[in-house]
MOPAC internal coordinates of N, CA, C and O (Angstrom, degrees):
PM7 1SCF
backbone

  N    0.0000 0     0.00 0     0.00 0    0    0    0
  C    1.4540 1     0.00 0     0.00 0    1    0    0
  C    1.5247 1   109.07 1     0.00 0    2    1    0
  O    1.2310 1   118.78 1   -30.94 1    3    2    1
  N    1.3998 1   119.94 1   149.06 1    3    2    1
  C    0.9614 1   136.18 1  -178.86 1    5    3    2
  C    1.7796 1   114.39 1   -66.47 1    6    5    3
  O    1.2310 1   127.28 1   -53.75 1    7    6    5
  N    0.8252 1   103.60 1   126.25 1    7    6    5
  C    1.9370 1    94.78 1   172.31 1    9    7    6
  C    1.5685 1   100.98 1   -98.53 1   10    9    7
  O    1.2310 1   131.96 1   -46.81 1   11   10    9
  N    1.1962 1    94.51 1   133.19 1   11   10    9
  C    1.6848 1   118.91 1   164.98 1   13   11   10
  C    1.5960 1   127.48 1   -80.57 1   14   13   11
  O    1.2310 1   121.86 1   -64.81 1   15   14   13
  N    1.4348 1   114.04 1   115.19 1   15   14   13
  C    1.3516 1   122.82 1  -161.41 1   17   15   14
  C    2.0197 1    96.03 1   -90.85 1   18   17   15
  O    1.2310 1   136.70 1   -21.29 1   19   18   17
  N    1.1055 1    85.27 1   158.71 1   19   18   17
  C    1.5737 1   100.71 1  -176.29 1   21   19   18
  C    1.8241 1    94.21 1  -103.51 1   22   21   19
  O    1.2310 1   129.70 1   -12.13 1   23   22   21
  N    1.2511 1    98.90 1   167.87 1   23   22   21
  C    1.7481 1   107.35 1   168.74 1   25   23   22
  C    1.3534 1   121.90 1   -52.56 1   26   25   23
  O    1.2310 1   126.04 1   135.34 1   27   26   25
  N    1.4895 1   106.00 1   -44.66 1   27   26   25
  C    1.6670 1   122.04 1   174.63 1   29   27   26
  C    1.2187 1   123.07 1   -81.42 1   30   29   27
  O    1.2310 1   123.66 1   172.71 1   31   30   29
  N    1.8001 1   110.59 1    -7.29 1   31   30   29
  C    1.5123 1    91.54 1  -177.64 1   33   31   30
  C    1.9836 1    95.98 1  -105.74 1   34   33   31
  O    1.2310 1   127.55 1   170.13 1   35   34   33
  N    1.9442 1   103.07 1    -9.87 1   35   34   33
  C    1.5284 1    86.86 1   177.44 1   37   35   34
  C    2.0027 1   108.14 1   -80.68 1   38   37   35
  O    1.2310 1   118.88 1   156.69 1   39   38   37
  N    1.3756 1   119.73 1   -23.31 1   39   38   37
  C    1.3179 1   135.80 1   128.11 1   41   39   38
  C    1.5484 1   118.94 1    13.02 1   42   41   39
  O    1.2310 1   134.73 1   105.44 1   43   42   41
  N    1.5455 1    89.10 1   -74.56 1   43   42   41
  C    1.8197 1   104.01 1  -165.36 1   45   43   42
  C    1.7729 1   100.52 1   -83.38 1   46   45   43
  O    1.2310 1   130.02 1   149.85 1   47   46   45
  N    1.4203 1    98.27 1   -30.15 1   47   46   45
  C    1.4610 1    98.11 1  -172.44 1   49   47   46
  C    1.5612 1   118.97 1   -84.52 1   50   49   47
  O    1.2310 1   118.71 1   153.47 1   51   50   49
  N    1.1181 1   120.07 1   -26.53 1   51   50   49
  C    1.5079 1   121.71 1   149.14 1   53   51   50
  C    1.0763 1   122.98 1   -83.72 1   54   53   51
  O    1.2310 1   112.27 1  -158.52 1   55   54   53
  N    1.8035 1   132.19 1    21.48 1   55   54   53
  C    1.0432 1   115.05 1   178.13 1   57   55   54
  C    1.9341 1   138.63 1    49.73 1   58   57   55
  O    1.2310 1   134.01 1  -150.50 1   59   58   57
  N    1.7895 1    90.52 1    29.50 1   59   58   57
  C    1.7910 1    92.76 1  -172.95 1   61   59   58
  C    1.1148 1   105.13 1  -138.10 1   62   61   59
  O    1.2310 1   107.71 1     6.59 1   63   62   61
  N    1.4064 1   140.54 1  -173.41 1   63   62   61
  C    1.2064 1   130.61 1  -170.01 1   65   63   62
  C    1.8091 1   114.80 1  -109.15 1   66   65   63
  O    1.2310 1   127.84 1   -32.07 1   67   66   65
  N    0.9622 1   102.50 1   147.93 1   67   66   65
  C    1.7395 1   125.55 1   174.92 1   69   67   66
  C    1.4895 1   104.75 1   -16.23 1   70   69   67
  O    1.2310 1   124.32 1   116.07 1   71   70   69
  N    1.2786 1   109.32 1   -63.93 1   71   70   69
  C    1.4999 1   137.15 1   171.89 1   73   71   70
  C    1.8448 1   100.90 1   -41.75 1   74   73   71
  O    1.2310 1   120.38 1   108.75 1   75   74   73
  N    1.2081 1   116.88 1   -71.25 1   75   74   73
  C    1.5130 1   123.32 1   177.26 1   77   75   74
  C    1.6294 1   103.12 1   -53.29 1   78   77   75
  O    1.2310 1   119.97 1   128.53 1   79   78   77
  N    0.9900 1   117.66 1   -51.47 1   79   78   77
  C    1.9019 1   104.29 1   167.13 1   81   79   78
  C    1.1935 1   135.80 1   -60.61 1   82   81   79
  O    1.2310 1   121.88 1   147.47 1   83   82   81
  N    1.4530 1   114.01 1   -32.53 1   83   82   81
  C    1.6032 1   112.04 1   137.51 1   85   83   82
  C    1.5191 1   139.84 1    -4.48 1   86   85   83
  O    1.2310 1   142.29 1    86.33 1   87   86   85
  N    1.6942 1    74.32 1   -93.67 1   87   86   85
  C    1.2192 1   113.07 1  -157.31 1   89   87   86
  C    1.9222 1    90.82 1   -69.58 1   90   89   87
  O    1.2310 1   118.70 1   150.68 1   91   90   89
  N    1.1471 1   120.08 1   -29.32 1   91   90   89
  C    1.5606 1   112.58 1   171.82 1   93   91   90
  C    1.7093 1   111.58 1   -75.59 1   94   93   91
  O    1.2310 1   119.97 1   151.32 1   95   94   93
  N    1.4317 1   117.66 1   -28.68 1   95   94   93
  C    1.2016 1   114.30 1   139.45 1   97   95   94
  C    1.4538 1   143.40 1   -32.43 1   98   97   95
  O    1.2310 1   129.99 1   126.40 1   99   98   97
  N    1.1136 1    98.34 1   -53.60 1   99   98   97
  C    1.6170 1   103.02 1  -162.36 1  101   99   98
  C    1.6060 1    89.50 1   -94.08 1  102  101   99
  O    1.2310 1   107.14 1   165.52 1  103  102  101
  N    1.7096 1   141.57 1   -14.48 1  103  102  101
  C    1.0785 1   123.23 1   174.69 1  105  103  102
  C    1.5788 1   108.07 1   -93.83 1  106  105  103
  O    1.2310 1   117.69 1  -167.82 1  107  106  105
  N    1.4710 1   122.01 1    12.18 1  107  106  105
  C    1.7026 1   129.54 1   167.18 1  109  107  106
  C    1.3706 1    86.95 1    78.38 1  110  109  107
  O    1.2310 1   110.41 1  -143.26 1  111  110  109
  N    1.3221 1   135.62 1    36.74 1  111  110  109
  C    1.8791 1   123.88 1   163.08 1  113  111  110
  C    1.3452 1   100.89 1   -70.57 1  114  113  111
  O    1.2310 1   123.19 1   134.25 1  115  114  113
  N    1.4107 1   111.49 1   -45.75 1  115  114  113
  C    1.8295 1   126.40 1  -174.63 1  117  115  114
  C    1.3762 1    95.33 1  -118.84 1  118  117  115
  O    1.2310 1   133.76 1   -41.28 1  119  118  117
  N    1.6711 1    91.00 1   138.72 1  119  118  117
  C    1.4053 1    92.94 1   170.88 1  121  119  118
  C    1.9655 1   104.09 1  -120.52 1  122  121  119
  O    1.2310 1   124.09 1   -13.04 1  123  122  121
  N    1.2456 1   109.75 1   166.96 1  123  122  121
  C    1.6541 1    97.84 1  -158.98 1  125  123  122
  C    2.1274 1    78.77 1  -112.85 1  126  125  123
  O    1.2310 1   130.94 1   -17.26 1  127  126  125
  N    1.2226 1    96.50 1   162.74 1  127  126  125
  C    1.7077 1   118.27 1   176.76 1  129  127  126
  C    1.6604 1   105.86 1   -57.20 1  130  129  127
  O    1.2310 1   118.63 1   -86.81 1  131  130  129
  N    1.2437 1   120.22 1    93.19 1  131  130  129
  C    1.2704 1   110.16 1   174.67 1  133  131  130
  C    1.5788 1   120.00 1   -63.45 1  134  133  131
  O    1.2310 1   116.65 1   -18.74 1  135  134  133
  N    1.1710 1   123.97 1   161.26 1  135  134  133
  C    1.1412 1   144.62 1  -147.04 1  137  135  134
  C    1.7939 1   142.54 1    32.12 1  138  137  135
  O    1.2310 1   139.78 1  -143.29 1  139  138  137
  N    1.8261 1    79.25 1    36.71 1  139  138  137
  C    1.7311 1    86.58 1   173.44 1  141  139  138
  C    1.5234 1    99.29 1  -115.44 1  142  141  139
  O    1.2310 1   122.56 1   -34.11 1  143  142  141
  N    1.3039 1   112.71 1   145.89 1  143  142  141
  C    1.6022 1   118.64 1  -178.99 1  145  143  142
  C    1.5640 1   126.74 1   -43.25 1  146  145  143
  O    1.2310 1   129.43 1   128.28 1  147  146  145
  N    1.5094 1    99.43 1   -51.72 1  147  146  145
  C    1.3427 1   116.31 1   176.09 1  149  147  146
  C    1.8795 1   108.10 1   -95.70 1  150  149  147
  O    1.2310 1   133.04 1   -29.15 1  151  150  149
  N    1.5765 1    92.41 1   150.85 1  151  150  149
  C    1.8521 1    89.84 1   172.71 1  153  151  150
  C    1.2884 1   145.66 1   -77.92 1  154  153  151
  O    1.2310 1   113.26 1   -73.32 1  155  154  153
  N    1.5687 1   130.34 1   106.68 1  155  154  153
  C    1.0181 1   117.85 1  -145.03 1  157  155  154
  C    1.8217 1    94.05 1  -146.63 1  158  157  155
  O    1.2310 1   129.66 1   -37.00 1  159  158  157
  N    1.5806 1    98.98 1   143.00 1  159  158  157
  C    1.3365 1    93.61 1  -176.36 1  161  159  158
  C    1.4118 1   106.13 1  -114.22 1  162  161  159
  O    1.2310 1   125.58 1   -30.65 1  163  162  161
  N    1.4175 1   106.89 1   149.35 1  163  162  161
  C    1.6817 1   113.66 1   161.68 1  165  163  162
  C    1.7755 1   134.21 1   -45.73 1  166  165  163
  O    1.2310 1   127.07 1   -73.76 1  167  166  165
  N    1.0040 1   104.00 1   106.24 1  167  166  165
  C    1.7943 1    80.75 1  -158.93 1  169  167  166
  C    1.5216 1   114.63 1   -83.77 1  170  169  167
  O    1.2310 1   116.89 1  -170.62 1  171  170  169
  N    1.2288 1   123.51 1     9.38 1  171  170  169
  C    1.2903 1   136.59 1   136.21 1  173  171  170
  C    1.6427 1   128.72 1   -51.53 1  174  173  171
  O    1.2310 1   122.03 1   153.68 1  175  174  173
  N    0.8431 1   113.71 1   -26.32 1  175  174  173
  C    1.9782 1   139.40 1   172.75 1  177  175  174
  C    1.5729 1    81.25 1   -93.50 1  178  177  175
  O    1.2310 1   107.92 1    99.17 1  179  178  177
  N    1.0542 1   140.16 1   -80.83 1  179  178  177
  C    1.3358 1   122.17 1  -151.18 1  181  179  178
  C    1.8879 1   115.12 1   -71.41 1  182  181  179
  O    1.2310 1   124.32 1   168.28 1  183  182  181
  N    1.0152 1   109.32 1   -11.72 1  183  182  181
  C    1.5332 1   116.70 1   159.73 1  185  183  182
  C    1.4059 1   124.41 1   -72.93 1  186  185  183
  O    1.2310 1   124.81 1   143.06 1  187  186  185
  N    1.3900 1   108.37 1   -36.94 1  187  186  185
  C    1.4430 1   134.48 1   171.22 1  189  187  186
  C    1.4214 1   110.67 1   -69.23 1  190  189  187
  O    1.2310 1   110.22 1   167.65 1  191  190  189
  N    1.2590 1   135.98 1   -12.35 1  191  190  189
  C    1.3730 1   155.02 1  -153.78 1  193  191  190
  C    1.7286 1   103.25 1  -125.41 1  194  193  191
  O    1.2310 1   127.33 1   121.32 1  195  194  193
  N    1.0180 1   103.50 1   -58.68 1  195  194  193
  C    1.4913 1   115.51 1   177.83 1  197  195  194
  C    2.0639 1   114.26 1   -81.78 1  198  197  195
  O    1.2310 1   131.84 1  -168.10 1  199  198  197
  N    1.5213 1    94.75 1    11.90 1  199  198  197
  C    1.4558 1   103.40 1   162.26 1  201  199  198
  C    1.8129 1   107.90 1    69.42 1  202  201  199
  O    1.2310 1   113.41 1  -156.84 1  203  202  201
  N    1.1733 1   130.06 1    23.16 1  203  202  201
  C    1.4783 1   147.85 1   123.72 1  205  203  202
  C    1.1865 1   125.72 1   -40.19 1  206  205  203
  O    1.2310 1   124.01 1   -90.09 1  207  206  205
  N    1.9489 1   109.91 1    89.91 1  207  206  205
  C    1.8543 1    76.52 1   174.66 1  209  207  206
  C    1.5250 1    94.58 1  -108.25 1  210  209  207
  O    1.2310 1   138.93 1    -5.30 1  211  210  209
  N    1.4796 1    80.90 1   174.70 1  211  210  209
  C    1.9506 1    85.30 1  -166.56 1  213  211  210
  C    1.4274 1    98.05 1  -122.11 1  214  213  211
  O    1.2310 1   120.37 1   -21.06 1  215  214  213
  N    1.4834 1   116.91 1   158.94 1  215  214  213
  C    1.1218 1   122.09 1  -169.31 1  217  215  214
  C    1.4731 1   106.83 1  -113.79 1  218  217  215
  O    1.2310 1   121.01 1   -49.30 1  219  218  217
  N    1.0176 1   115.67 1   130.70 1  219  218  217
  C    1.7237 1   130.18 1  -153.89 1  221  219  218
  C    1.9734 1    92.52 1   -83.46 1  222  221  219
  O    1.2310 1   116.23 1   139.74 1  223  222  221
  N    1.4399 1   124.76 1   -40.26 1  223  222  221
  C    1.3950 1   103.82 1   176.89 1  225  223  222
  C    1.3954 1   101.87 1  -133.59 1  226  225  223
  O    1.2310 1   122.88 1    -3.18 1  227  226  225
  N    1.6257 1   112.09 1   176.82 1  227  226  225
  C    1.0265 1   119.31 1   157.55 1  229  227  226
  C    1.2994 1   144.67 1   -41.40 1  230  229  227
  O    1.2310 1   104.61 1   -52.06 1  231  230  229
  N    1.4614 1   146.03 1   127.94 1  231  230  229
  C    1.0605 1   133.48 1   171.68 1  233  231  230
  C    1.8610 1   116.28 1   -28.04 1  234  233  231
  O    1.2310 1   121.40 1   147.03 1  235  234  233
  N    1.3268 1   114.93 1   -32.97 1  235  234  233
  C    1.4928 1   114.42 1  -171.60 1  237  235  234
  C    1.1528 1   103.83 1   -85.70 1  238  237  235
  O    1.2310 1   121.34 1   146.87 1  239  238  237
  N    1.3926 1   115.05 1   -33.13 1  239  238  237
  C    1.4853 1   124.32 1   169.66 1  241  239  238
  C    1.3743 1   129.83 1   -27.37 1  242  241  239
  O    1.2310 1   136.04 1    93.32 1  243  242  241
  N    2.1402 1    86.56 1   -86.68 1  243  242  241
  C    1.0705 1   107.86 1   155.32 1  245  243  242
  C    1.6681 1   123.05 1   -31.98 1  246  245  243
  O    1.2310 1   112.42 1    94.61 1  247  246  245
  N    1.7246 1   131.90 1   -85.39 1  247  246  245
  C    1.2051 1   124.97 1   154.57 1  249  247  246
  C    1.7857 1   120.79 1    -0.03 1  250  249  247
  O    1.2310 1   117.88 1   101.54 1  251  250  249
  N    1.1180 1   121.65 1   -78.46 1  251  250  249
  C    1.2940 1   145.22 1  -178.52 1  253  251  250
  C    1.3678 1    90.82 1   -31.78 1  254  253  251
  O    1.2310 1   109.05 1   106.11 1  255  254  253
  N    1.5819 1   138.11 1   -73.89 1  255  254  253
  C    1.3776 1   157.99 1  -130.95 1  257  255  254
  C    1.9797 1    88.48 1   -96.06 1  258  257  255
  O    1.2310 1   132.16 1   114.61 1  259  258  257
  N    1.4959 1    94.12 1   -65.39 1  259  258  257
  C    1.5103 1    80.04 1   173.72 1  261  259  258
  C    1.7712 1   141.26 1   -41.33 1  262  261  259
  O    1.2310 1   134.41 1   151.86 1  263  262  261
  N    1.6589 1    89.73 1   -28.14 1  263  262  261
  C    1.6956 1    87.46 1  -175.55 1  265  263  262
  C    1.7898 1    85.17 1  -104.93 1  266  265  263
  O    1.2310 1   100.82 1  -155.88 1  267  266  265
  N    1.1756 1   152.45 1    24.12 1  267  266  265
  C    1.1779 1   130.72 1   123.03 1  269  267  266
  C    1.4555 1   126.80 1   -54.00 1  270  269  267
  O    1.2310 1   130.41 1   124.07 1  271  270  269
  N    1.2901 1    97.52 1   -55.93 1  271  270  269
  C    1.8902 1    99.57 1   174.75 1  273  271  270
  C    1.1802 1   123.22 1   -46.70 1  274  273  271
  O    1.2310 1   121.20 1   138.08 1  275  274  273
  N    1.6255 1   115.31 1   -41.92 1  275  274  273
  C    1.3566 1   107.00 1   166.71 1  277  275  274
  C    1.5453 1   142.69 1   -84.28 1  278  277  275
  O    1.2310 1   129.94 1  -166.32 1  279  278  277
  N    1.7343 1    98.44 1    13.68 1  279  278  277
  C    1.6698 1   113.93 1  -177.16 1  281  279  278
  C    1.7862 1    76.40 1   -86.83 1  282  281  279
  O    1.2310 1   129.68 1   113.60 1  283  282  281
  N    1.4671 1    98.94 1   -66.40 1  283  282  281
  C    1.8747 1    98.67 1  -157.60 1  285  283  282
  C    1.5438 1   108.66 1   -54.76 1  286  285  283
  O    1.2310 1   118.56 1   160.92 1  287  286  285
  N    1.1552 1   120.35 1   -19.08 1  287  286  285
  C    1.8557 1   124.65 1   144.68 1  289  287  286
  C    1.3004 1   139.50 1   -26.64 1  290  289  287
  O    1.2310 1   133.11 1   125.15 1  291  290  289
  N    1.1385 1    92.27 1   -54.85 1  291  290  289
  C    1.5067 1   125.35 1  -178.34 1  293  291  290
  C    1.4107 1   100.30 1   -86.71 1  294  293  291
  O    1.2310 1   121.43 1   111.42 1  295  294  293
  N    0.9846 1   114.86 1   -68.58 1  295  294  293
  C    2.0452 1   114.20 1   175.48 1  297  295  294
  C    1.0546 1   127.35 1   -50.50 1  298  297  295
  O    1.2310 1   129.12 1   154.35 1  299  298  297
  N    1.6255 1   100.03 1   -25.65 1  299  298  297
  C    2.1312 1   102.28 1  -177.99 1  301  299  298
  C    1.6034 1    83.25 1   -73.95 1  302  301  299
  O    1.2310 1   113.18 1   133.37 1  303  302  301
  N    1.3162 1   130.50 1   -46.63 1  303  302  301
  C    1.7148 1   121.67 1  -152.25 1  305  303  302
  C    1.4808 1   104.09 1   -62.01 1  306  305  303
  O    1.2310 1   127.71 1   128.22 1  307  306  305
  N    1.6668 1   102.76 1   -51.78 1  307  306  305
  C    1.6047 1   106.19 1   175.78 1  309  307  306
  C    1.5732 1   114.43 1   -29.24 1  310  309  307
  O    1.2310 1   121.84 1   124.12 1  311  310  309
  N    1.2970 1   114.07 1   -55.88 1  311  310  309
  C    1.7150 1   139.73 1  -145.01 1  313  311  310
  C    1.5264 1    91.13 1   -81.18 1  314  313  311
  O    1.2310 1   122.26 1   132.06 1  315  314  313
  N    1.6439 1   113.28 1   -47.94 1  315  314  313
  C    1.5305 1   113.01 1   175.81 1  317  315  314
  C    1.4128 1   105.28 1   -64.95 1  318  317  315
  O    1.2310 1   112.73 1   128.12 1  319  318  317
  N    1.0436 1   131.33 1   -51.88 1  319  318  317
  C    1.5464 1   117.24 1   167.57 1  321  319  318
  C    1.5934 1   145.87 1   -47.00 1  322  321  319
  O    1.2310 1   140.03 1   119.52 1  323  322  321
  N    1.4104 1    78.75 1   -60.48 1  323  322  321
  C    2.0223 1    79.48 1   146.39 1  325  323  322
  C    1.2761 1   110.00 1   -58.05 1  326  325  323
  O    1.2310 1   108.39 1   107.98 1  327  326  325
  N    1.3432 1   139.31 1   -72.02 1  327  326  325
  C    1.1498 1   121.18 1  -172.12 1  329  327  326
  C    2.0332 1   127.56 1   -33.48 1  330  329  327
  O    1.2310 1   127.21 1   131.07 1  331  330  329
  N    1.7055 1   103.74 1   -48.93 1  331  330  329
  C    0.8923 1   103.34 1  -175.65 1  333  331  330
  C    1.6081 1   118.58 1   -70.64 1  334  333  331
  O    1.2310 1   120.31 1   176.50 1  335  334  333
  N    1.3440 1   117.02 1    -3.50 1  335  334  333
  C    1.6209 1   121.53 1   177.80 1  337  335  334
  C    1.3753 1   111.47 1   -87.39 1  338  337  335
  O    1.2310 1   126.19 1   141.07 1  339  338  337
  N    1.6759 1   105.71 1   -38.93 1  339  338  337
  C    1.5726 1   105.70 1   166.83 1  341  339  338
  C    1.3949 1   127.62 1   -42.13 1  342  341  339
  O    1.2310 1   132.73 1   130.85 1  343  342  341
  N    1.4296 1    93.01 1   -49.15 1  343  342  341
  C    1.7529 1   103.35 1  -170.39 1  345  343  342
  C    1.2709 1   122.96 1   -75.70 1  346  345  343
  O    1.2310 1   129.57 1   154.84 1  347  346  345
  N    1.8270 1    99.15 1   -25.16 1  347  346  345
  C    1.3588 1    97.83 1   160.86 1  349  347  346
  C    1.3524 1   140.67 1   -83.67 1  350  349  347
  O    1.2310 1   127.88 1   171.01 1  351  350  349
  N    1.7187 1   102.44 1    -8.99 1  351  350  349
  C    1.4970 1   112.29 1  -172.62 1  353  351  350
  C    2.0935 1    93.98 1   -80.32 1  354  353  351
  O    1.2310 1   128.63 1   146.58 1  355  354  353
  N    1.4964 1   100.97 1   -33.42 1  355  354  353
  C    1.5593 1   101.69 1  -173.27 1  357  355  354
  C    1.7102 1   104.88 1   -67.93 1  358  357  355
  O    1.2310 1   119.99 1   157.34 1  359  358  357
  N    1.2557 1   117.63 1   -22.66 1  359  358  357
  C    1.5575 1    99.01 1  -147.61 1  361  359  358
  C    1.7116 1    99.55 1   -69.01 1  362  361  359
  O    1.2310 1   117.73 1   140.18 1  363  362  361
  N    1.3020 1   121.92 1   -39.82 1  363  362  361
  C    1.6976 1   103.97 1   170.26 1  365  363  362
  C    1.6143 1   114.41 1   -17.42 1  366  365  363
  O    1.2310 1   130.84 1   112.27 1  367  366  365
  N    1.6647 1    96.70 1   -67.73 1  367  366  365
  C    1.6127 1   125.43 1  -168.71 1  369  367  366
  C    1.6231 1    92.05 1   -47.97 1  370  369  367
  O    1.2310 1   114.20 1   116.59 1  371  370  369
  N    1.2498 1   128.58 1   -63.41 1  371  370  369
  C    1.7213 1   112.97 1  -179.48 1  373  371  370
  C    0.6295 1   137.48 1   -83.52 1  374  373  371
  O    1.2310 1   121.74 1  -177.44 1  375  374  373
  N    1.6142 1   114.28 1     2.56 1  375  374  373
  C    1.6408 1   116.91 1   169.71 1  377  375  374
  C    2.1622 1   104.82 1   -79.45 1  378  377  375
  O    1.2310 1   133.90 1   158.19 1  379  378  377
  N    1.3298 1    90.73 1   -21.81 1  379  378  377
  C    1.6800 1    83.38 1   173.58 1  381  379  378
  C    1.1909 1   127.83 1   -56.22 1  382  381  379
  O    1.2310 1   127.41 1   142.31 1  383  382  381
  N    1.1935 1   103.35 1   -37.69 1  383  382  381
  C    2.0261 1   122.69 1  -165.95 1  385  383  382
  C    1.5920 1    95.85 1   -78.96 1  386  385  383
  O    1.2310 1   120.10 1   180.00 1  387  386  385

């Protein structure tokens, strides 16, 4: 889970003042977690902001997911092929009708 930064701790972490988090507030640079009472930002958005990108899985993950894509790759082509023999074995059959 994400931890939620307060004004003062994104503040402390850029080294600027309360006032400068604001005011980057109120010009939509940062945007704070809507629908919590008090203001608080995602600190995933603020990594994303500060030019962090983050990588959503694991290297094995990733891996793992990659050689799925290329089974269902391989199977859409199969499936397009059958398909395309069907249509050609039918088209006599629909050019009659």
């Amino acid at each position: 889970m994400n931890k939620l930064l307060t004004q003062k701790d994104l503040a402390e972490r850029w080294q600027i003042s309360i006032k400068a988090i604001e005011s980057y507030r109120q010009q939509g640079i940062i945007t704070p977690v809507p629908g919590i009472p008090s203001i608080r930002f995602n600190s995933q958005h603020i990594l994303e902001l500060e030019g962090t990108k983050l990588e959503r899985f694991s290297p094995i993950e990733r891996r793992k997911l990659e050689r799925e894509i290329e089974i269902l790759k391989q199977e859409n082509e199969k499936l397009k092929s059958i398909l395309s023999k069907v249509l050609s074995d039918l088209a006599p059959v629909i050019n009659l009708k």
